[in-house]
C-alpha positions as CSV (number, residue, x, y, z in Angstrom):
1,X,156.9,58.5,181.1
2,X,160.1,56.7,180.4
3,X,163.4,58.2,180.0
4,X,166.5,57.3,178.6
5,X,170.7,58.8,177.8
6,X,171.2,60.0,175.0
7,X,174.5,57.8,173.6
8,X,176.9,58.5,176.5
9,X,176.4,62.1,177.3
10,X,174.8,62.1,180.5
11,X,172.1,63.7,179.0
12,X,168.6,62.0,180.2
13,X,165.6,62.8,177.8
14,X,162.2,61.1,177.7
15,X,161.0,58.6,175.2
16,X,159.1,61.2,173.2
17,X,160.2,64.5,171.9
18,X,158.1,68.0,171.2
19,X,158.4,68.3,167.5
20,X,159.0,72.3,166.8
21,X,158.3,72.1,163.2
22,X,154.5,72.9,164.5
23,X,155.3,75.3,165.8
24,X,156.1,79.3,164.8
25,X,154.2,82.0,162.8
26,X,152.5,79.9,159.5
27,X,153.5,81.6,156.3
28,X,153.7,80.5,152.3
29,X,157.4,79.8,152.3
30,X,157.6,77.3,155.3
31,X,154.4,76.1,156.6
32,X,151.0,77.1,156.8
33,X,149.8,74.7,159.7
34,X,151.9,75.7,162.5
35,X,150.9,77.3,165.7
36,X,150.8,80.6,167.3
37,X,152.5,81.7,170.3
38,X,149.6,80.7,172.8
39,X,148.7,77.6,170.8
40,X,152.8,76.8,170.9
41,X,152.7,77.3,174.9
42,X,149.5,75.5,175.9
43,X,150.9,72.5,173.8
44,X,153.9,72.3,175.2
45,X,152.4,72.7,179.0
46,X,150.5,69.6,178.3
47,X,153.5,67.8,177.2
48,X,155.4,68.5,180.3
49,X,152.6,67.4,182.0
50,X,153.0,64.0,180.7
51,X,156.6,64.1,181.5
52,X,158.0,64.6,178.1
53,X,161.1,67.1,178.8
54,X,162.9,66.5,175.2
55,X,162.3,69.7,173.1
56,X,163.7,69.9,169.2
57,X,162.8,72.7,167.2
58,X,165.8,74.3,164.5
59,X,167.1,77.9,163.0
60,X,164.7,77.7,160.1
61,X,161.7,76.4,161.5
62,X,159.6,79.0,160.5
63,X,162.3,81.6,160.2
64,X,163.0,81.5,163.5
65,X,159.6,82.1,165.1
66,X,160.0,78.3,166.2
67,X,162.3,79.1,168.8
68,X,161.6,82.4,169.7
69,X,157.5,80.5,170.6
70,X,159.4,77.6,172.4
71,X,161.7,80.0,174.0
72,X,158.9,82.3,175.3
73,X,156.6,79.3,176.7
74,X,159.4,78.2,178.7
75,X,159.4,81.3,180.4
76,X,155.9,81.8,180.6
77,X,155.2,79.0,182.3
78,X,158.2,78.8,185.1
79,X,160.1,76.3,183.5
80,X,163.8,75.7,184.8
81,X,166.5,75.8,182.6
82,X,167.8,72.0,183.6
83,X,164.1,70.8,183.8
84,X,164.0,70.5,180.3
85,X,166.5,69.3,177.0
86,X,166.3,71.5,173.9
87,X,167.9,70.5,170.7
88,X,168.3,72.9,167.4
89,X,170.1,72.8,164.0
90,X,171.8,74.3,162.0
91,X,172.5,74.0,158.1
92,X,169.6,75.8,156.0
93,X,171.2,78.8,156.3
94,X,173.7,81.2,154.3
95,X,177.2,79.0,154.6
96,X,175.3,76.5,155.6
97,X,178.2,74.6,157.6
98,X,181.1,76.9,157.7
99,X,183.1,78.0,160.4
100,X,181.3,81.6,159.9
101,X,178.3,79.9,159.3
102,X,177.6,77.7,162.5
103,X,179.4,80.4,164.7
104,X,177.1,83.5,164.0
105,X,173.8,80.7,163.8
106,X,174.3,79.5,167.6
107,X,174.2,82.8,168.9
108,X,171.1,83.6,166.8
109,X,169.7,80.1,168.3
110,X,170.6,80.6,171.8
111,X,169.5,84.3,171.5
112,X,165.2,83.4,170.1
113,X,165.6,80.8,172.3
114,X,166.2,83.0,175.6
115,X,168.9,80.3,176.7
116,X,172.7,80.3,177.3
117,X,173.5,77.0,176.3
118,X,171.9,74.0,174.0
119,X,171.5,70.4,175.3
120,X,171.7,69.3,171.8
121,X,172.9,70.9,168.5
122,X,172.6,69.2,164.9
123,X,173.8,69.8,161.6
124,X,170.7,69.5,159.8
125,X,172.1,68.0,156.8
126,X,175.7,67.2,155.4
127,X,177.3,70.4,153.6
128,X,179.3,69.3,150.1
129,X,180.9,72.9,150.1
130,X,182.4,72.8,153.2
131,X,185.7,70.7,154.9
132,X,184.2,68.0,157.1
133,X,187.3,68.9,159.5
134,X,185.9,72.4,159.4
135,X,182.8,71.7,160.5
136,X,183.8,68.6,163.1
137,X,186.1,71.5,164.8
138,X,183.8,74.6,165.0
139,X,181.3,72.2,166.2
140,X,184.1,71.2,168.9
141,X,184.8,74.4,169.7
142,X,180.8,74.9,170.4
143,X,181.4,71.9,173.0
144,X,184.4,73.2,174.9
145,X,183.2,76.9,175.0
146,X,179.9,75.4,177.2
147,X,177.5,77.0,174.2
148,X,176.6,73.2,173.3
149,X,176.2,70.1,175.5
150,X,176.1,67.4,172.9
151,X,176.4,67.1,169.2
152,X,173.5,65.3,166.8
153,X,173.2,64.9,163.0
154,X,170.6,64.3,160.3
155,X,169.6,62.9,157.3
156,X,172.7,62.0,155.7
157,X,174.3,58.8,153.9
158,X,175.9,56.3,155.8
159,X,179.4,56.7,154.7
160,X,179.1,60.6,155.3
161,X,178.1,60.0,158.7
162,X,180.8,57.5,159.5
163,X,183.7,60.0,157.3
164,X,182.8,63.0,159.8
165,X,182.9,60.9,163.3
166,X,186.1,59.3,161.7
167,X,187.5,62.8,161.5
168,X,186.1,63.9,165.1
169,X,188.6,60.3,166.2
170,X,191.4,61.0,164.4
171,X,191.9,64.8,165.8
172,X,190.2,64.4,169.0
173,X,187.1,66.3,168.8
174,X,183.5,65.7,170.2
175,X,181.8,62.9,167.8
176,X,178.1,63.0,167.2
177,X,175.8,61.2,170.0
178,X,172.6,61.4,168.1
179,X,171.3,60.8,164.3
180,X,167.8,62.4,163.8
181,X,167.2,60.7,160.6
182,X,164.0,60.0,158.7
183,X,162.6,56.2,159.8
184,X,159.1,55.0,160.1
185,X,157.5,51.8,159.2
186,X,157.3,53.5,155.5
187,X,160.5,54.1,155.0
188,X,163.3,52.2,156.1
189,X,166.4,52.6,154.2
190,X,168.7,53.8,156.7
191,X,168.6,50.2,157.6
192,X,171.2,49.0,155.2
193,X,173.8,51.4,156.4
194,X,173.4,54.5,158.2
195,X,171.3,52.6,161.5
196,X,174.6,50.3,161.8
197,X,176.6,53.0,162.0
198,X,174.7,54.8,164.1
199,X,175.2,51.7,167.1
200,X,178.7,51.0,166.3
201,X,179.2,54.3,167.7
202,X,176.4,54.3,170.3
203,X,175.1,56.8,168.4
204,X,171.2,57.4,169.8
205,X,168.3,57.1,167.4
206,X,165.7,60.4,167.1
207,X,164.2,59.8,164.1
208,X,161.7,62.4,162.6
209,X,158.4,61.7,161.1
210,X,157.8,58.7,162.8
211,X,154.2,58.7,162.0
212,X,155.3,59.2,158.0
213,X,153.4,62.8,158.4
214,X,150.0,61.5,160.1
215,X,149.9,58.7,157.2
216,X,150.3,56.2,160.4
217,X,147.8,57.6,162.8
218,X,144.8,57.5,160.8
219,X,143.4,54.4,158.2
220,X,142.6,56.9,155.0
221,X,145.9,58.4,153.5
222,X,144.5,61.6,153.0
223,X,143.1,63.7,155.9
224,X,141.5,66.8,156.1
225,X,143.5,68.9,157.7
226,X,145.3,71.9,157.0
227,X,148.5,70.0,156.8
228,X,147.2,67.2,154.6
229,X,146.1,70.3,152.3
230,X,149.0,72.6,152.5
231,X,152.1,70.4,153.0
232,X,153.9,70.4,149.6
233,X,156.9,68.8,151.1
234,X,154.7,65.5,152.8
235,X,153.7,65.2,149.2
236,X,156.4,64.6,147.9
237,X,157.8,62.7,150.4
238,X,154.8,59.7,150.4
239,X,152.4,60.3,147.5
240,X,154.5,58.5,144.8
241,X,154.9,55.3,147.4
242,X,151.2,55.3,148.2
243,X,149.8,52.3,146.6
244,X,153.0,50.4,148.3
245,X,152.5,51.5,151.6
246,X,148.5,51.6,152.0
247,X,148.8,47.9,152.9
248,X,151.3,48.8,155.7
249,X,149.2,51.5,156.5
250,X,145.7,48.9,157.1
251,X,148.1,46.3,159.3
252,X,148.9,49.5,161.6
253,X,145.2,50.2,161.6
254,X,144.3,46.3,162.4
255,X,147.0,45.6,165.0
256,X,145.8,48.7,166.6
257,X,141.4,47.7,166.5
258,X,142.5,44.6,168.0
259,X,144.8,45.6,170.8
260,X,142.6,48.8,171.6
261,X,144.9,51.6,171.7
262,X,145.3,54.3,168.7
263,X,147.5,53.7,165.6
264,X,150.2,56.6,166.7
265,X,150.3,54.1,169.7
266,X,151.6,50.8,166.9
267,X,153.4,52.7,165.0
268,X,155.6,54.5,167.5
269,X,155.7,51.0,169.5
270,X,157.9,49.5,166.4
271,X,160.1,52.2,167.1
272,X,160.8,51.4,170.1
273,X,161.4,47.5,169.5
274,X,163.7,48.7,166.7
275,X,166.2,50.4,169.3
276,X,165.3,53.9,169.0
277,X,165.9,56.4,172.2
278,X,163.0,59.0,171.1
279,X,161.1,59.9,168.2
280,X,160.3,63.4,167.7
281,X,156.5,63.7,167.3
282,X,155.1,66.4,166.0
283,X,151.7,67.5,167.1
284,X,149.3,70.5,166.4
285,X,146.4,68.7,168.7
286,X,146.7,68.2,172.4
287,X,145.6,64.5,171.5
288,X,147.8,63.8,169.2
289,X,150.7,63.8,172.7
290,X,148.3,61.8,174.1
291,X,148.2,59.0,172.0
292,X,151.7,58.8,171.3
293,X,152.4,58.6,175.3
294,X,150.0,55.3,175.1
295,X,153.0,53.9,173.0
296,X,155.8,54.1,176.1
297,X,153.9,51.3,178.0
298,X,152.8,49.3,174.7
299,X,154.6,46.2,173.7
300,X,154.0,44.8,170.4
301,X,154.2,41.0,169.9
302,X,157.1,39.3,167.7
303,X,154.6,38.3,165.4
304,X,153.1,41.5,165.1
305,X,156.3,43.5,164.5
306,X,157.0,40.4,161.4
307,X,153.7,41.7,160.2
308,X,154.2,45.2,160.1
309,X,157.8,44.9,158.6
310,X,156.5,42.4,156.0
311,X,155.4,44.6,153.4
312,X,158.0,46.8,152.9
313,X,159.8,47.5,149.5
314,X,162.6,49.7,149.0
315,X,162.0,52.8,148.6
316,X,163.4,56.1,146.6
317,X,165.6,58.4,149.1
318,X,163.8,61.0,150.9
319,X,166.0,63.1,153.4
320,X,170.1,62.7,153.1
321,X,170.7,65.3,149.8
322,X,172.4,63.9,146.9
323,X,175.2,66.0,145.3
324,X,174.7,68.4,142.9
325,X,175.3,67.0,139.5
């Protein structure tokens, strides 16, 4: 395994990251794929195995059972607290980024998780309700109070991203280091304006659903898998692209045949040649880790990255929230 800072913070995390949307108690108004406590520890023993130390889970994951699981195989299996780099958010949530809000939802986070401090806190998305100096100083005062080592956002427009570190500058508070954002070889937009933004400030890339929801690690688009079957959300998010994005899909898939290795492996490689620190990959199958540690070590060819970005078309937004008309 690899590892790498994120932005400037000192903070060294490996080139993958535990995805803790698998994990947690499955129910009908989250998920219905995710993994039990034993299934939640075994999986992440095998990724510490491999050397993966980067851990991101978030307050509603699974109302909370996310991080209570991840908290609980931490302990179980020995692990010490500065072995490993946990990252949670916070935004779905009554108040969603208010003072009030983000104070009382750390201490819920800190508290399932079994941990003093966070390596890494996000605001999950950006809050129209809420004074961006609000939120830039609570989260601030998370930083100076030793409750938070670092500060991350996600899926948000460029210009809201680049208003909120503006105000962090101006009043000298702690600016974001990471952008989880939603990239993957189909979808691309935050391209045009929030990825620039993003190394203007040195701003570390952890994008989520770098495989596009399994659409990249497997040649048919529809799998069947509890996921595949359940997932309302990944629906929505792909379906109406498919016939776009099949033909990106097939490259993947004959890059992949040629140069032997799985197409998790390809796709996650393009990440990597596109500057990012460490996509978050989300697994509910012990192989699923091990094919996307393949992609560390794997170097695609120029030619092969042109043909994998050839295809692409824009796309409709899927992650940063529009306002509310």
């Amino acid at each position: 395994m690899e590892y790498t800072e994120i932005g400037k913070t000192g903070i060294e995390v490996s080139r993958l990251c535990v995805g803790g949307m698998s994990f947690g108690t499955p129910s009908e108004d989250f998920h219905l794929w995710t993994l039990e406590q034993d299934a939640t520890t075994a999986m992440i023993a095998h990724a510490l195995e491999m050397g993966v130390n980067f851990i991101d889970t978030a307050n509603c994951y699974s109302d909370g059972t996310s991080e209570r699981f991840i908290g609980r195989a931490l302990r179980d299996l020995g692990v010490k607290r500065d072995k490993v780099v946990i990252a949670s958010k916070v935004y779905f949530n009554e108040g969603m980024l208010s003072r009030e809000a983000i104070l009382r939802e750390i201490d819920g986070t800190l508290q399932r998780l079994g941990t003093d401090y966070l390596d890494l806190y996000y605001i999950h998305r950006f809050d129209y309700t809420t004074p961006i100096e609000e939120t830039m100083e609570t989260l601030h005062r998370l930083v100076t109070t030793g409750k938070v080592r670092a500060l991350g956002a996600s899926a948000m427009y460029g210009y809201q991203f680049h208003n909120m570190q503006l105000a962090a500058e101006r009043h000298g508070w702690t600016l974001f280091s990471a952008m989880q954002n939603h990239y993957n070889l189909l979808y691309r937009e935050d391209e045009r304006e929030l990825i620039p933004i993003c190394q203007q400030y040195g701003v570390s890339l952890i994008p989520y659903s770098p495989l596009a929801g399994g659409h990249l690690s497997r040649r048919e688009w529809e799998a069947d898998t509890a996921r595949s079957r359940t997932d309302r959300v990944l629906h929505a998010k792909y379906d109406p692209m498919q016939q776009a994005d099949e033909g990106i899909v097939k490259r993947v898939a004959d890059i992949a045949g040629q140069r032997g290795v799985p197409m998790s492996a390809v796709a996650l490689a393009w990440h990597f040649s596109r500057g990012v620190t460490a996509p978050i990959v989300g697994a509910t199958n012990m192989t699923h880790f091990d094919d996307a540690v393949k992609a560390v070590e794997f170097q695609l060819t120029p030619e092969e990255i042109a043909s994998l970005e050839e295809l692409y078309i824009p796309h409709p937004i899927a992650g940063a929230r529009p306002p509310k008309k």
